[in-house]
N, C-alpha and C positions, 0 to 999 in steps of 0.2 A: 432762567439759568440754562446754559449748556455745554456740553462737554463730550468728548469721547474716549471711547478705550480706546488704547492701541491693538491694530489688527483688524479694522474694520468694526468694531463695534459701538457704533454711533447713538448717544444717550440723547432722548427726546424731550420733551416735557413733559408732566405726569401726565397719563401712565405706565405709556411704552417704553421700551427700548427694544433698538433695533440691534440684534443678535446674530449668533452663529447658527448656522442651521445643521449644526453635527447634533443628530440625536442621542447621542452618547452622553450631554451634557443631562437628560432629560430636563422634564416639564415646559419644554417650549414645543413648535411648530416645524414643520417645513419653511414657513416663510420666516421663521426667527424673530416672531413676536415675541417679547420679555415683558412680564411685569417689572417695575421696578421695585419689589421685593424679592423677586426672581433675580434678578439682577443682584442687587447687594447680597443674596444671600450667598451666591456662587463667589462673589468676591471674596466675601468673609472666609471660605471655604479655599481660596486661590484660585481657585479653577479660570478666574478672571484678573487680569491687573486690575490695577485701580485706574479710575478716571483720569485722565488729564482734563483741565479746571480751563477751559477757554474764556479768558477773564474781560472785558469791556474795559478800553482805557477814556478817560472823560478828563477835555481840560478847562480850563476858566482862568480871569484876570489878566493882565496886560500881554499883547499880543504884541509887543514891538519885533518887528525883523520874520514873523510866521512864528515864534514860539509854541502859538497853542497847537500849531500843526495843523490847520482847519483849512488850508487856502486861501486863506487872506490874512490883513494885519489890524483887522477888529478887533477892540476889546468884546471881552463874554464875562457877564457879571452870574450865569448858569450853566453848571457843568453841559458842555456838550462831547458827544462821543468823538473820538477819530480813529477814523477805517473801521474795521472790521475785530471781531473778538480775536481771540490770539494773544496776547500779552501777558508776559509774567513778571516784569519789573520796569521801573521807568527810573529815570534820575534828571531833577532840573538843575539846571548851571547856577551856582552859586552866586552871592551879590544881586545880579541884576537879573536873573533866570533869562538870560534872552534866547536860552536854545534848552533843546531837553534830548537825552537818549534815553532807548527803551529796547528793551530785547523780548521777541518771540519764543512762542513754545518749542517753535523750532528749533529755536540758539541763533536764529538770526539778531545784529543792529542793526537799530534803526535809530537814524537821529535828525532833528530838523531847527528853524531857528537863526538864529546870527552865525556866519561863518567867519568874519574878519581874519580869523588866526588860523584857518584850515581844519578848529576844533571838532566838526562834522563829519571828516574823516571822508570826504570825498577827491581827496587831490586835487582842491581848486579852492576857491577865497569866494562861492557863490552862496547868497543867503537861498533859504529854501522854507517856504510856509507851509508842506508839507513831506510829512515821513519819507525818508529817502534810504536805501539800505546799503550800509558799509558794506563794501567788497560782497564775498559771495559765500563766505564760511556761514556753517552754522554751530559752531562752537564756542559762542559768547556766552557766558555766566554772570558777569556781575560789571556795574558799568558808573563812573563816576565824570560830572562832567562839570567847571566854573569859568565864570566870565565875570569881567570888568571891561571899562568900554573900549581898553584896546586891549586886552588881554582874553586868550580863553583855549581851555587845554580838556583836554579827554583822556582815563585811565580808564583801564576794562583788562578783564580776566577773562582765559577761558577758561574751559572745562579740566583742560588739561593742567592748570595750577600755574601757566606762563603768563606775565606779564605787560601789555601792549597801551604806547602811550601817542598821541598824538594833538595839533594845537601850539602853541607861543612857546619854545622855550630858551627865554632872554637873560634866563638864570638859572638853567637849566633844570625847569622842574616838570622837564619830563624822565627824564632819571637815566638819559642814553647817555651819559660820562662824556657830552660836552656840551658849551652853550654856541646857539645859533642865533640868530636876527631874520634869519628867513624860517618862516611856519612850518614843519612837518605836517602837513595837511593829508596824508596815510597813514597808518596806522605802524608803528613798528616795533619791533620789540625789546623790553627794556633787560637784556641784561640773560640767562640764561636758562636762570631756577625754573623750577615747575611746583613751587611751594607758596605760591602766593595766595592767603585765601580772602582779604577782602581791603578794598581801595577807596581813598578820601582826595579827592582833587581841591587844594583848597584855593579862596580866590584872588588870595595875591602872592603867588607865583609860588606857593612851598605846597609838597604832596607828603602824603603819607600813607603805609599800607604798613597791613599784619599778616605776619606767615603762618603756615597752620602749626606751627609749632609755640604760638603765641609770644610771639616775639613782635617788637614794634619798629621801624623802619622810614626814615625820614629823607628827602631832597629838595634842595630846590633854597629860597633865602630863609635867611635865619636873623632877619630882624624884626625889634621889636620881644625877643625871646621865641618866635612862634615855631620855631626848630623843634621845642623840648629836650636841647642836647646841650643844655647847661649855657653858664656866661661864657662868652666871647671865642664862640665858635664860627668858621667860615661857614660862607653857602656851597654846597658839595651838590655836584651834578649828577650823581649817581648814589641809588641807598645806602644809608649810612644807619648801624645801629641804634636805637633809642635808649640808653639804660640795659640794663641787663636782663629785666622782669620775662619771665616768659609767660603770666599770663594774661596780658593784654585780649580783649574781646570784641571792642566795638570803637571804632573812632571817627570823628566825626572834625573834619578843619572847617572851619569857617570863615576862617581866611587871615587875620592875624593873632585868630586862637585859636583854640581848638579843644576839645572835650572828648574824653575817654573812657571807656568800662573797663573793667575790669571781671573774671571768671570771677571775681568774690561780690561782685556787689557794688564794689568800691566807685564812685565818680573821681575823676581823675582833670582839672583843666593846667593849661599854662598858655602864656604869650602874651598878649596888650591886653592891659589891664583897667584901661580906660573906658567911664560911664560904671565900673563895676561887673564888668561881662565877664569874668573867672569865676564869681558867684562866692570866689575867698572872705568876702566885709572888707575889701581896699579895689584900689583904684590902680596899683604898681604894677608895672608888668612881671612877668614871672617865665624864667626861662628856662625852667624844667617843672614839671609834671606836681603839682600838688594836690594833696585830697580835699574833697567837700563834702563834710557830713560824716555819717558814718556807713556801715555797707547794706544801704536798704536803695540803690538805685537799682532799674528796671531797663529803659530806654532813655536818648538822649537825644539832645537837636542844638546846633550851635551853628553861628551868622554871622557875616560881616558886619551886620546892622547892630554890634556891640550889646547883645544877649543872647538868652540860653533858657533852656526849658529841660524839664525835666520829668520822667514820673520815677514812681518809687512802686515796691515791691507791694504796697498795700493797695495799691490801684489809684494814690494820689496825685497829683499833677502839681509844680512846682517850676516855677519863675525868677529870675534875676536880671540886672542891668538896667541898659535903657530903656526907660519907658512911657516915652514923652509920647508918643504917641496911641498910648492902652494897649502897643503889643506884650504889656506881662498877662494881660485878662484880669488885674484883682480889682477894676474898676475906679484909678485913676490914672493920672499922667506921670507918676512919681519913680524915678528910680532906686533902684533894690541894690545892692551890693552883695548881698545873701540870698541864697533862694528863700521865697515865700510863696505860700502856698494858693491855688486857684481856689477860692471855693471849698466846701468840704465833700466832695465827691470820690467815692472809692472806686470808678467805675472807669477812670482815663488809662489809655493804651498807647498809641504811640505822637508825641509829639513834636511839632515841627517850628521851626522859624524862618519868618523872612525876615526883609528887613526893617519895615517897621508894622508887620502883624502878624502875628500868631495862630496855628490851632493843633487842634488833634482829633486823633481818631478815638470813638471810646468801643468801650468791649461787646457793646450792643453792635456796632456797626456803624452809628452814625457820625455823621461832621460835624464840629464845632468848630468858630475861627471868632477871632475878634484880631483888635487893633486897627490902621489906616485900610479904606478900603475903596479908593480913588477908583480903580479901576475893576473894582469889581473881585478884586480877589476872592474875600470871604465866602464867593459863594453862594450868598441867597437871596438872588435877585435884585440887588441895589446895589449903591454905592456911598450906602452911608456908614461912616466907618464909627466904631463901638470899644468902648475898652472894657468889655465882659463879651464873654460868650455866647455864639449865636450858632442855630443850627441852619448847615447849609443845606438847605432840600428835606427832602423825607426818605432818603433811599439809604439804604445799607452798605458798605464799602470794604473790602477786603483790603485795602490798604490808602494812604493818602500824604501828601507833602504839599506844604505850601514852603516857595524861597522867595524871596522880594517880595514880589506883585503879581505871581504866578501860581496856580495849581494846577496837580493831578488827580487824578484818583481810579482805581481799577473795582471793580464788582463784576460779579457772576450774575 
């Protein structure tokens, strides 16, 4: 583990930390040796902020175009690290994961992977196999990034609550109120607000974001239903209200559907409804927002790859759609139209989907992944792919995503 205060107060491993050397603080030194219950205890107390968590980002499974960011275009069937600790969130590109962004403790981006559509935010169409840092601000918060094999667009917030979108917008789902045929390959800004609190790029060509005033917000095509803005609506280039509801929470597109929270609990899908991926018991598509279950959902994860994952409030983990290839985990190939449940484990925390494999993080910290595992996605050291759960490694993880054939995962 490591980490430091701000102000120079640099935390070691046990037992030290390296301190201030005002005696005022007492029980330290001249040279500003701290115990580390010297330490926490002065935090507890304020006298100190609290750490900054300098997180390890580690990635694994298909490498096409430098995805894993490692300097070349090898598959890794075991997480390996890249660069340096520093990291506080990451996001892989939707469908085919062929590029991934990630933001610093700084507020720097940094993004690497397939550029085709400018989606890396470098002003140029160059692939890059590792990390490369958008422009020169450091005021990036939150960052959403998808791709298909000629498609691929990037959404990111700052701090300041504005909106900045760049990548293909050939319908315009970058949300600058018009469409283009040439890539915005910089970054720009979509529109004026400073209320924007969190961003879903999905991956064929519609986007979605919620304001902090929980209101839901949509651009970009609206076929198939995948708008959520009712039958026989156009594609609008610029945000367009979702419903009236203002307490939307968490949303998640996946490319011709999409799945939602709600501040009650509530799971929320609409759009193609095909293979059973809405999790409704039909196959129809659905062009505005309906519920599944009742209001015991937790976290949520939805894919191109025509399913959806879910946990619930009691720590369960839960499954629907396609499942030809074991990405639901209940240990066959059979498709679900309803969520059913993984296992009886109350211990699952956040889950993810590719597109034909699955995992999650549990509350202990560790990986689990099953489904297709050609290239090594799942993680633990093969490539032989499983439809139940398997643990990737032996290490503990502060957070994790797998989309397609690709992972990440961040630890201290």
């Amino acid at each position: 583990m490591s980490g430091k205060w701000p102000g120079g107060f640099i935390k070691k491993t046990a037992p030290t930390v390296v301190g201030p050397t005002d005696p005022t603080l007492g029980g330290g030194s001249a040279s500003g040796i701290w115990t580390l219950d010297q330490a926490a205890d002065y935090e507890k107390q304020g006298l100190w902020p609290k750490p900054i968590v300098l997180q390890e980002m580690y990635t694994w499974g298909r490498n096409a175009y430098g995805a894993l960011g490692l300097g070349d275009t090898t598959d890794r069937s075991n997480p390996t690290q890249v660069g340096a600790a520093g990291w506080t969130l990451a996001n892989i590109g939707t469908y085919n994961s062929n590029q991934i962004g990630a933001i610093k403790n700084d507020g720097t981006l940094w993004m690497w992977g397939a550029n085709n559509t400018g989606q890396l935010g470098q002003g140029n169409t160059t692939n890059y196999s590792s990390p490369v840092q958008v422009g020169a601000l450091t005021t990036w918060a939150k960052i959403s990034t998808s791709d298909v094999p000629t498609t691929g667009t990037t959404l990111a917030i700052k701090t300041d609550g504005t909106l900045w979108a760049w990548g293909k917008n050939n319908v315009g789902q970058l949300g600058l109120g018009f469409i283009s045929y040439t890539p915005e390959s910089s970054p720009r800004q979509v529109g004026a607000l400073t209320d924007w609190a969190s961003v879903s790029a999905g991956a064929s060509a519609t986007s979605f974001a919620i304001k902090t005033d929980g209101t839901l917000w949509n651009w970009g095509s609206t076929a198939l239903g995948k708008s959520g803005r009712g039958p026989g609506v156009s594609g609008v280039s610029s945000p367009v209200q979702v419903g009236t509801d203002t307490t939307w929470s968490v949303i998640i597109c996946g490319g011709n559907n999409s799945i939602a929270l709600k501040t009650d609990n509530t799971m929320w899908t609409w759009g193609q409804g095909q293979a059973g991926r809405l999790g409704n018991g039909g196959t129809g598509n659905q062009s505005a927002p309906v519920q599944i279950g009742a209001a015991v959902w937790s976290k949520v994860s939805a894919t191109q790859g025509a399913w959806g994952s879910a946990t619930r409030t009691d720590g369960t983990l839960w499954t629907w759609g396609r499942g030809d290839s074991g990405q639901l985990g209940v240990g066959n190939l059979t498709y679900y139209s309803s969520p059913i449940q993984v296992g009886a484990l109350t211990t699952w925390d956040s889950p993810s989907c590719g597109d034909s494999s699955g995992g999650c993080l549990k509350t202990d910290g560790t990986i689990w992944a099953w489904g297709y595992n050609g290239n090594g996605q799942l993680g633990n050291n093969s490539t032989t792919s499983t439809s139940s759960p398997v643990q990737a490694g032996s290490d503990t993880w502060k957070s994790f995503y797998l989309n397609s054939r690709t992972s990440w995962g961040l630890k201290i």
